[in-house]
C-alpha positions as CSV (number, residue, x, y, z in Angstrom):
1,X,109.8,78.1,71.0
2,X,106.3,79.7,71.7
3,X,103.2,78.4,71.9
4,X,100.9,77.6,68.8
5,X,97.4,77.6,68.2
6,X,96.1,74.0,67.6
7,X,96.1,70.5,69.9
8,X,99.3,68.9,71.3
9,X,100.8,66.5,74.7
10,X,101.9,68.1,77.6
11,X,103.5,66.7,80.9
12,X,102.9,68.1,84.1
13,X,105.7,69.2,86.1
14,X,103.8,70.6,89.0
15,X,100.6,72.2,90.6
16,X,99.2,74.0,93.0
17,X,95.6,75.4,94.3
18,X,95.4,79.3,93.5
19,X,92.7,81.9,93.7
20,X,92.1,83.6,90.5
21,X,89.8,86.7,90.8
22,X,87.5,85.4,93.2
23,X,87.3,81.5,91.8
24,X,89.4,78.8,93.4
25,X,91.4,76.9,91.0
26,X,94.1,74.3,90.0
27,X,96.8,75.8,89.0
28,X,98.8,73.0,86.6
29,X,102.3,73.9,84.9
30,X,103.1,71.7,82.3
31,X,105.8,71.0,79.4
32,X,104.4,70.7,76.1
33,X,105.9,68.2,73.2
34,X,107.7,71.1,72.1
35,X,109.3,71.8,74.8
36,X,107.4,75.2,75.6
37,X,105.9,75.4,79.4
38,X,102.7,77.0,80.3
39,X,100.1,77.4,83.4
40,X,96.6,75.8,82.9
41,X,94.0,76.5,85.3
42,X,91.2,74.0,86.3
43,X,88.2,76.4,87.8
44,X,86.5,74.7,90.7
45,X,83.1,76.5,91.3
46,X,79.6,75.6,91.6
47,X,79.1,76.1,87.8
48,X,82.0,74.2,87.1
49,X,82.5,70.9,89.4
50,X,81.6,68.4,86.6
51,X,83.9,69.6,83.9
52,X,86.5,70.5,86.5
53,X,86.3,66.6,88.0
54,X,87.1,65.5,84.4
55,X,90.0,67.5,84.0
56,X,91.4,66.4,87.1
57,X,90.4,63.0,86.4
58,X,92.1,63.1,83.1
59,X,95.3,64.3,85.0
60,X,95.2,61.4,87.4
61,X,93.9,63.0,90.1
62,X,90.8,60.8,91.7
63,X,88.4,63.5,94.1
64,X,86.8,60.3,95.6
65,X,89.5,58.8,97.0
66,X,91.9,62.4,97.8
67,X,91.3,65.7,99.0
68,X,91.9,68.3,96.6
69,X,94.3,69.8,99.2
70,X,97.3,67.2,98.8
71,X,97.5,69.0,95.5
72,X,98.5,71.6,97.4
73,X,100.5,70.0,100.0
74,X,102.7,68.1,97.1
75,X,103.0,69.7,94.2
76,X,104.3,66.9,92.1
77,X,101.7,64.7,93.0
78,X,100.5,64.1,89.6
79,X,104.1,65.1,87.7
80,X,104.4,63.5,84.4
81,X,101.2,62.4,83.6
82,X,101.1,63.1,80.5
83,X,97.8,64.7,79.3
84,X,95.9,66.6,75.9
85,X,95.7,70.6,75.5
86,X,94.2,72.4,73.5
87,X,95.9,75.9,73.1
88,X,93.6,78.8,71.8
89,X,93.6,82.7,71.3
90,X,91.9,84.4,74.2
91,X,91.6,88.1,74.9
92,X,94.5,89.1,72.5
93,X,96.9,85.8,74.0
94,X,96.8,82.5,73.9
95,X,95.4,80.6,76.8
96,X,96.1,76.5,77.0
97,X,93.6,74.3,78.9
98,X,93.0,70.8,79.2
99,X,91.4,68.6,76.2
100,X,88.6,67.0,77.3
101,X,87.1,65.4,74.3
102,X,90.6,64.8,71.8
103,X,90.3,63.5,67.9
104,X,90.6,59.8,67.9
105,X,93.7,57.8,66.7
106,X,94.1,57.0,62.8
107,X,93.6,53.3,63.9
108,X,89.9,54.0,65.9
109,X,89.3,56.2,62.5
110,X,90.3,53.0,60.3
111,X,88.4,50.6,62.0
112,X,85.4,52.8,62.6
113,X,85.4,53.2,58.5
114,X,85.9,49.9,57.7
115,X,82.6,49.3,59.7
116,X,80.6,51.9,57.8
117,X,81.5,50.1,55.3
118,X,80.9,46.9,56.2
119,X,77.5,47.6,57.3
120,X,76.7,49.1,53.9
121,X,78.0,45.8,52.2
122,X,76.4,43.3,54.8
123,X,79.8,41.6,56.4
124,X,78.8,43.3,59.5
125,X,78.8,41.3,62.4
126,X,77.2,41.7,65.9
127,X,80.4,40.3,67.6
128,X,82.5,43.7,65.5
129,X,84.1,45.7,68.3
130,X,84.5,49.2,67.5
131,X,86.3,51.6,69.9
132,X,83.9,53.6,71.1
């Protein structure tokens, strides 16, 4: 299969720290739920340290309590978390990257309308949870 424009799951197999151009980066192979595989790449520079300590964060990777270079050291440190992509044309190819901010679930959506709602109506209560 190939790799299609649009939001999906992948699992990471393995990593590894690279330098692209003249950036330092995560390099992170993963399997989509297709079954396709595909390199993403988690830039680390001064521009980028907050989204890129997110991304790794989202992976299962905690900078606080590891250093960055056990990524390195073991490459299937983090192998199998399974994490959103989002999978986009880029220069004439597709490029895959990590989904930092994915759609909510049909329930959240559900219960987030039925809240709307309920405020309109008046059955609100303060005690309603809503999942976000």
């Amino acid at each position: 299969m190939a790799l299609e424009i649009g939001t999906c799951k992948a699992k990471i197999l393995n990593h590894s720290l690279a330098v692209i151009g003249d950036k330092m980066a995560v390099r992170i192979n993963v399997e989509t739920e297709h079954g396709d595989e595909t390199d993403l790449l988690v830039f680390i520079t001064d521009k980028s340290m907050g989204i890129a300590r997110a991304q790794l964060k989202l992976c299962g990777f905690d900078v606080d309590t590891t250093l960055l270079e056990k990524l390195d050291a073991d490459s299937r440190l983090l192998a199998g978390t399974e994490i959103p992509i989002l999978i986009e044309p880029w220069n004439g190819k597709l490029r895959a990257g990590i989904l930092l901010n994915p759609k909510p679930t049909k329930d959240a959506v559900a219960h987030a309308q039925a809240g709307l709602r309920a405020v309109k109506t008046g059955n609100a209560s303060a005690d309603d949870d809503l999942p976000f």
